[in-house]
Phi, psi and omega in degrees: 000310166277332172334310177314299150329305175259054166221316162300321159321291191284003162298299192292291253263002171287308206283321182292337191273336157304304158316313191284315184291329197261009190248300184269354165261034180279021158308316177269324171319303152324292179298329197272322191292339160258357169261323166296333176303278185339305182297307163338297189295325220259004194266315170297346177291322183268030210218329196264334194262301191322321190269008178240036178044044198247102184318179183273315179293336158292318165309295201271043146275348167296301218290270189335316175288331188301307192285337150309302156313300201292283193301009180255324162310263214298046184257310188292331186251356193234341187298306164325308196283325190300312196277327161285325190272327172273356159279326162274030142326279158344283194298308178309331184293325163260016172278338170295320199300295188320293180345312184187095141245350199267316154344277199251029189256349146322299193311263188012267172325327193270311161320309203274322159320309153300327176271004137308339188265351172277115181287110195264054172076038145229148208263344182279332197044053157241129202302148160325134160312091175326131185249120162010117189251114150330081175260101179259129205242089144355141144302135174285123196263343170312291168309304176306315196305324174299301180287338195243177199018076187285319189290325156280358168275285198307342180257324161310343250221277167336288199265019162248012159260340152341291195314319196276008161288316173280345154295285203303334172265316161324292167079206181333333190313320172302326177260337144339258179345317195279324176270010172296298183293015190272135197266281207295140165294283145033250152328289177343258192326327165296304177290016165281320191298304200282354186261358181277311171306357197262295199310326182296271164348274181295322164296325158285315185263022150269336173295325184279338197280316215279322171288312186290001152292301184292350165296313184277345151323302179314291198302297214276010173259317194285291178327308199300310180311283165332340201222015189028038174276124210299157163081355173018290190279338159317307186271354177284290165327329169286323156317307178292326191290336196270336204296310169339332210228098196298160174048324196250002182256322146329305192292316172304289094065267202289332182277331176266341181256014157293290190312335190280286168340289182320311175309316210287310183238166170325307177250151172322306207287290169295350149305299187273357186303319171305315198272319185279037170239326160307265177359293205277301159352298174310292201299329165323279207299301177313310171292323179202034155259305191284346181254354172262000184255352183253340171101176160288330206303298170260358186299132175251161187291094198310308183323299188296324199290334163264012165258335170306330207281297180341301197307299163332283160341305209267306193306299179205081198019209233302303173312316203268331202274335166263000191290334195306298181299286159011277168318301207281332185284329175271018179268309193277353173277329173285337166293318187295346158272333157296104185295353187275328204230041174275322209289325185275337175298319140001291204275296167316309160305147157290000000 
């Protein structure tokens, strides 16, 4: 029993001490987890020039610049206009507010009448003077967060496309080395398996996640387009980019392109019409395109996957919540090989 006790013991004080480690070096943390995530994607395209006599530093200095150019175009033409629409966000609410006001001023009235009714230290039992109210408008700490310490996001942004340059030139060498030092024969062949299965695994479901987000972009910029709603293909891209990130990036999605609606048009009924044309995309896509193109194979467990996205997030904000699923498909591809770690492998499937 104590054995048990201090194995358990010394189990939690490995995992905490990880945490702690990966919450204050993520600077260094971070940059090595997309570029390894990246090489994964990116490693059959420089594996098809490698077989077309493409030296390997050439191939992925092709792949890696293809892939830089592409997400550095749509970041500029379509990321710009999203991050200006999300700074007159703020400025906007109260032009919604004015808009339908017509809406919510029954409620209104009906609040301020109950809170007329509270004697509010007055003795006469006549109601109170409404006293003047304060409004202070908080930094959006999402947006400071975004926004600030630029010279170190640009420089994480540098050395994790370095890094996936040099996984990608590398190829295999790397994972060579690591199982060179490996004692057991044995052994050898396990990290061999698991390390074929993480790649199999994160790589078929970023490819497959990763075209159906730019598909369900595509429908919801094209839909948006169709209903006139101004900036269309801005919002198609925001689509495809929120998608990335399960339950809370959809939902941020239909609420900003609600608010867009709302703006763009007059009536209620067509304000919102962009978002439940988002919405019904959606549910098409969550229900039955992704489960029927990934299978049983990758269904993960809805429950880890939303205390992951949490953990993720809060570890290490925006990055992490998309970084969150990635893991869990490479958590569950080392259980599903370790006869020690089926139960958690187990746990992880859907």
């Amino acid at each position: 029993m104590r054995r048990a006790i201090a194995h358990l013991a010394h189990i939690t004080v490995v995992v905490l001490c990880t945490i702690v480690f990966a919450y204050f070096a993520r600077s260094v943390v971070l940059p090595v987890f997309l570029a390894w995530i990246g090489s994964l994607v990116l490693d059959s395209p420089v594996r098809w020039l490698a077989e077309r006599h493409f030296p390997k530093y050439v191939g992925a200095l092709l792949v890696v610049g293809i892939a830089v150019l592409g997400l550095g175009y749509g970041a500029y033409h379509l990321g710009g206009p999203a991050v200006e629409w999300a700074k007159s966000a703020p400025e906007n609410l109260p032009v919604l507010k004015k808009k339908f006001s017509r809406l919510w001023g029954p409620a209104a009235k009906l609040i301020a009448a109950a809170s007329n009714l509270a004697p509010d230290g007055a003795s006469d039992g006549t109601a109170p003077k409404p006293q003047p109210v304060e409004v202070k408008v908080k930094d959006n700490r999402l947006a400071g967060s975004i926004f600030s310490w630029t010279g170190s996001v640009l420089g994480g942004i540098a050395e994790t496309i370095v890094l996936l340059f040099m996984l990608l030139a590398s190829g295999d060498v790397f994972m060579e080395k690591l199982v060179a030092v490996i004692p057991a024969v044995r052994d050898k062949k396990q990290a061999t398996q698991i390390s074929r299965e993480i790649q199999r695994s994160v790589s078929r479901y970023l490819f497959f996640v990763g075209s159906v987000n730019v598909a369900f972009g595509t429908l919801v910029g094209f839909s948006l387009h169709l209903l006139g709603l101004p900036n269309a293909a801005m919002w198609g891209g925001v689509a495809a980019c929120l998608n990335f990130i399960p339950y809370f990036g959809p939902i941020v999605g239909m609420l900003a392109v609600a608010m867009a609606g709302l703006l763009a048009f007059d009536t209620l009924g067509r304000g919102l019409l962009p978002a439940g044309a988002y919405l019904l995309l959606h549910l098409l896509e969550a229900d039955l395109v992704t489960p029927f193109l990934l299978g049983r194979r990758c269904a993960l467990n809805p429950v880890v996957i939303f205390v992951s996205l949490m953990f993720f997030a809060w570890l290490w904000g925006v990055t992490g919540a998309l970084l969150a699923v990635p893991l869990l498909v490479t958590a569950k591809a080392v259980c599903d090989r370790i006869a020690n770690l089926s139960s958690v492998g187990e746990l992880l499937s859907g």
